[in-house]
N, C-alpha and C positions, 0 to 999 in steps of 0.2 A: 600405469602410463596411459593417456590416452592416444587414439586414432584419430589420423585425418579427419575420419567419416565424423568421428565423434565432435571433434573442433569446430567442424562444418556446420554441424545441427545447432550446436551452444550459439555461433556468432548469427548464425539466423534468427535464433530466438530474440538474442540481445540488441538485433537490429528490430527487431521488431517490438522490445519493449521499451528500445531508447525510442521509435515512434508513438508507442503511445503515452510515454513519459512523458513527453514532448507535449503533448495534446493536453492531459490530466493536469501538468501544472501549471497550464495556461488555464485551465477549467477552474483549478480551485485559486488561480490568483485572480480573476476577472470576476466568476459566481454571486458571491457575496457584494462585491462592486457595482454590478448590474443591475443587483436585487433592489441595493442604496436608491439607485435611479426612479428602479421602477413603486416604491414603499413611499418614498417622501421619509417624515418625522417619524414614524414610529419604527421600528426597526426588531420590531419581537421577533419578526419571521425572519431576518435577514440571512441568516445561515439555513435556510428551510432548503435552495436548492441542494447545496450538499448533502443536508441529509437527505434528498430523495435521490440525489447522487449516489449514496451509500445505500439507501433499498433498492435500488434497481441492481448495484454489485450483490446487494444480500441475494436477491432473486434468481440473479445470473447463477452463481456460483456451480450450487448442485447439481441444475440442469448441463450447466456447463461442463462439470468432471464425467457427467453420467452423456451425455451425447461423445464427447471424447473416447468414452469407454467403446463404442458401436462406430464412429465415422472415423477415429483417429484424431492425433494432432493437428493435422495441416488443415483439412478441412473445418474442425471445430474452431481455430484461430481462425480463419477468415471470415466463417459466421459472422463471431463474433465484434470482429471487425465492421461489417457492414452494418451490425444493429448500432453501431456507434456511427458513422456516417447518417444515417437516418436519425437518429437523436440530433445532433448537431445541425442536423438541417431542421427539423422543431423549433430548436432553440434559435437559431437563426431567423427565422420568422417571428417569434416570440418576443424579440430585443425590437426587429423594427416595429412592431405593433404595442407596443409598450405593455406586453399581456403576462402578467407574473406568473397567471396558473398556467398556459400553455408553454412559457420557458420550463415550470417544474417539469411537466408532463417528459419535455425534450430531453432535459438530463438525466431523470431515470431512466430513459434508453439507452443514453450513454452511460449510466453506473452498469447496464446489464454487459456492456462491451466489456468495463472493467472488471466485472466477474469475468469470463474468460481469458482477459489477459493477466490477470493475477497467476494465472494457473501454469503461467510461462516459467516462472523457476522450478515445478514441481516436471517440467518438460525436460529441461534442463537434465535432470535426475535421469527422467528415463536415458536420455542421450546417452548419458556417460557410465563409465565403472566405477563401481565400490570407493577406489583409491583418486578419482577425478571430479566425486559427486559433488562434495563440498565448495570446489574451486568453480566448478560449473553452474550452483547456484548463485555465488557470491558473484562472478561475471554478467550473469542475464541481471539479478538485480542493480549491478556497478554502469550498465548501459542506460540507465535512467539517469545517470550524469549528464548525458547531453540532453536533456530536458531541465538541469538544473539553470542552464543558459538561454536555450533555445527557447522553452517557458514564459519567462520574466521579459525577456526581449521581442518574443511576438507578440505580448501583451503591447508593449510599448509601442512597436510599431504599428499596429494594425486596430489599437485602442477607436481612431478620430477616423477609420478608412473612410466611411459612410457617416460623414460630418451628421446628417440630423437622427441618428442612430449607434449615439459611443456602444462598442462592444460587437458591435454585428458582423463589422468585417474579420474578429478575432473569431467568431463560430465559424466563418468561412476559412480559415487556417487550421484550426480542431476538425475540420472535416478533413482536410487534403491530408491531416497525418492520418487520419485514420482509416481514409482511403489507400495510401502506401501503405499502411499495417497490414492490412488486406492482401495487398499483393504480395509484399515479403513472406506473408506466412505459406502461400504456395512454393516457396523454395525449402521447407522443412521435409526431411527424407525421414522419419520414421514410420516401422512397421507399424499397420491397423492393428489392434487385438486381435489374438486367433479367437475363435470360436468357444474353446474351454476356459481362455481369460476373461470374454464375455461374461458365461455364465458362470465361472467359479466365484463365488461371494466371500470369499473366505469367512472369518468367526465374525456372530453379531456385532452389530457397531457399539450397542450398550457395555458389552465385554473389552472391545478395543479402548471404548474412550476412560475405564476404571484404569489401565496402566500408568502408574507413577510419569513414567517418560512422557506417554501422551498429554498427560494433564500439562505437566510443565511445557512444553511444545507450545501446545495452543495458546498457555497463555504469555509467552513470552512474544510472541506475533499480537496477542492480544493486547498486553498492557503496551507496547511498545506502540503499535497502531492507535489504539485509542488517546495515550497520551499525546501522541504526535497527531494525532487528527483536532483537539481541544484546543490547544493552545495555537496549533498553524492558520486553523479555518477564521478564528477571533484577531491575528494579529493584525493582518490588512486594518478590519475594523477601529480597533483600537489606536493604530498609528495614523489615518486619516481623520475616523470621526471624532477618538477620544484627545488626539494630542495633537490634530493637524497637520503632520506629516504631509509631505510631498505623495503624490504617486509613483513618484519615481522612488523616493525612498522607498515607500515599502516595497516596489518588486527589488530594489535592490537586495532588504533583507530575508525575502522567499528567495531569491538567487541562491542565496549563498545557503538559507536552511535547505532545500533540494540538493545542493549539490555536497552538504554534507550529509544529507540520506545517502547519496548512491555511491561518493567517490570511495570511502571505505571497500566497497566491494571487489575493488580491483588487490586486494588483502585478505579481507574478512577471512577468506576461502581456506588460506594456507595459515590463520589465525585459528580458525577451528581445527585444522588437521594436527597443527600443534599442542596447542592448549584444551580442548575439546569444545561441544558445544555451550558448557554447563557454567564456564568460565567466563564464556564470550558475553554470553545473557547476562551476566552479574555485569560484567563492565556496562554494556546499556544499559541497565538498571541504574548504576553510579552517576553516569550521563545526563540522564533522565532527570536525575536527582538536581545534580547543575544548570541543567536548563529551567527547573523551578524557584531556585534559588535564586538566577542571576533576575530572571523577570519579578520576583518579590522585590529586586532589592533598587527599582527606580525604573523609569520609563522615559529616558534618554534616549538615541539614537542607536547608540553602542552598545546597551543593554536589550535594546531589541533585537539587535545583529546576533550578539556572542549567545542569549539566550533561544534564538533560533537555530543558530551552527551547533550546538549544544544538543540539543533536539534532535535534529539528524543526524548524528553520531548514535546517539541511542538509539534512536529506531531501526538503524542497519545492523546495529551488531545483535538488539534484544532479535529483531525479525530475524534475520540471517542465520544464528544460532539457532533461534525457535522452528526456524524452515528445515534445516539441516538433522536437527534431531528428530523433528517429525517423518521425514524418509526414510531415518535410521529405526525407526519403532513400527513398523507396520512391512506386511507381507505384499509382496507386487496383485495380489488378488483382491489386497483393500484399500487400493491405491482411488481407485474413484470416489468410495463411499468416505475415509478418513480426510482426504483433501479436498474435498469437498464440505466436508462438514466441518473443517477447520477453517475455512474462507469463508464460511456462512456464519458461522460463533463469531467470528473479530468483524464480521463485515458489518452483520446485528448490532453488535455494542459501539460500532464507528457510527452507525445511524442516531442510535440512542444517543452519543454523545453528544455527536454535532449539533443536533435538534435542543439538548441539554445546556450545552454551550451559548449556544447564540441566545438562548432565555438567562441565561448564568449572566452573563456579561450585560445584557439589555439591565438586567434586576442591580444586579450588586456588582458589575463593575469587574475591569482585568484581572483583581488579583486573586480574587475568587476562582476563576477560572483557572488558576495556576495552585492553587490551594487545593483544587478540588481532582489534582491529578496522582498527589502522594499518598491517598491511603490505598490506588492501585500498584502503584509503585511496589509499595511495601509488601503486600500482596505476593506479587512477582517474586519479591526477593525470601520472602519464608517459602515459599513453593521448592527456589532452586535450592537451600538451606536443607529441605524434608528431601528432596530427591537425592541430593549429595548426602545423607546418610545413610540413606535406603541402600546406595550403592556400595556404601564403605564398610557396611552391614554384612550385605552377598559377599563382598570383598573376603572379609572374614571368615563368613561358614563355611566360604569354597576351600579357602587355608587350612583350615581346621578340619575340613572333611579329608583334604587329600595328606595329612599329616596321619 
């Protein structure tokens, strides 16, 4: 059962990642759009912010679990916070000055924000017990539901704010959530680490990361992240420049793929306590599969939608399960070094992709980009296949021993 106190700390966090949920998917619906403005005809680089997006998360990360570890949660979420207010004011400048490297410079400030806010479900954890941890992660990631709305819509609104400057007045919105993230996160009550959690390092990281669990962990946040990072960051692209799409359309169909990321969450929780982690990930796996399938099979209006809602169903359940196992396989002493090295691995390969992608698609076009997600997939899915017998293995000797 959980407590009050415990309740208290989950919806703070969750309020604080429906803020920067908020902010992020207005970043990655606008970024790439911005870029269009500021490139002209060639468009090789046009995914280059996100992925410096995704190295500045890469960068955050470690320092991020490992500052946490010494100042605590509350303090390290407002950091973090602020370095994203200050990115966003870069980028701001950046749009009205038509300057494409000093917008990058802005948004790897803000990927460094998202390295620390990533680390809100693994907060989550601490908050809660054993029998609430699950539900407690699935909730802070399900509070990115209202970023699936509030996202798409302040893009729309606030696109023209600063008529001789589209997108400027949208970095002035990505800042005030991320100035509110800042403040919410001073309402988070957990203990700082005592002094022997500082220094106890528990077993080398090289030892941790050879456990069967931990590999599958990592990569089911990985394969689920990376695939959903390739296909999300390219479809803006694809439905304005390749098919002419409205811009209303497309944020219509980031709508709805966001808020099929998060709204699972308000489930997931009590889907893993059921079924376990090892299940949940195969179902994103299967997801994953269909949102390849439906985007192979035409580029319609409707097949962009259903192949994006597709997409975010997998990536909540492959991440969710992946996050949830990950805190089940490591000891509270290797909690900074393992989650942190686990947001630096998927953060790394979201960089690589995105950067991957936006040349994939410039070269050879949409459905490459969607071709070139299933031999991760598969991946994923012989991982969970080796684990699940690993387990059914111990399962047996334990029987046989106590026989």
């Amino acid at each position: 059962m959980s407590s009050p106190h415990q309740k208290r700390n989950v919806m703070v966090l969750a309020g604080g990642q429906a803020l920067f949920n908020s902010g992020r998917a207005t970043m990655f619906l606008v970024a790439t759009l911005a870029s269009v403005n500021m490139l002209g005809d060639d468009l090789t680089f046009v995914t280059l912010p996100i992925t410096m997006m995704l190295i500045g998360t890469t960068c955050g990360t470690l320092p991020a679990a490992h500052l946490m570890q010494w100042i605590g949660r509350k303090w390290g979420f407002t950091v973090g916070a602020l370095i994203g207010v200050f990115g966003c004011t870069i980028c701001f400048h950046a749009i009205a000055h038509n300057d494409f490297v000093t917008f990058n410079t802005g948004i790897f400030f803000y990927g460094i924000y998202s390295g620390f806010a990533g680390l809100q479900r693994f907060a989550a954890a601490d908050a809660a017990g054993s029998e609430f941890r699950a539900r407690a992660i699935s909730l802070v990631i399900a509070a990115g539901i209202v970023g699936a709305f509030v996202g798409p819509e302040t893009a729309k609104l606030t696109r023209a704010l600063l008529p001789d400057a589209e997108f400027a007045g949208t970095m002035l919105a990505i800042i005030s959530f991320a100035a509110l993230a800042a403040l919410s996160s001073l309402w988070i009550d957990l203990p700082r680490p005592t002094h022997a959690e500082r220094n106890d390092t528990g077993r080398p990281l090289a030892e941790i990361l050879k456990e069967p669990a931990i590999i599958v962990a990592i990569a089911g946040g990985l394969v689920g992240y990376v695939t959903m990072n390739m296909m999300m960051t390219t479809t803006p692209i694809a439905m304005r420049v390749g098919h002419s799409f409205s811009f209303d359309d497309a944020a219509f169909v980031i709508e709805w793929h966001i808020f099929a990321m998060f709204a699972p969450g308000l489930f997931t929780g009590q889907l893993i306590a059921r079924f376990g982690s090892l299940r949940i990930i195969a179902v994103g796996g299967l997801f994953l599969l269909a949102a390849v399938a439906v985007a192979l099979s035409g580029t319609d209006l409707w097949q962009f939608w259903f192949a994006m809602f597709a997409l975010g169903l997998g990536w909540n359940f492959s991440f969710t399960g992946g996050t949830t196992l990950l805190t089940e396989s490591h000891a509270p002493s290797e909690r900074a070094k393992i989650q942190g090295t686990n947001d630096f691995i998927v953060f790394t390969f979201m960089a690589i992709s995105s950067m991957f992608s936006g040349t994939l698609y410039h070269v050879m076009g949409w459905t490459w980009v969607n071709l070139a997600a299933l031999p991760m997939i598969a991946v994923m899915m012989a991982l969970l296949g080796w684990l699940a017998l690993i387990k059914r293995r111990t399962i047996v000797l334990k029987s046989a021993a106590a026989e």
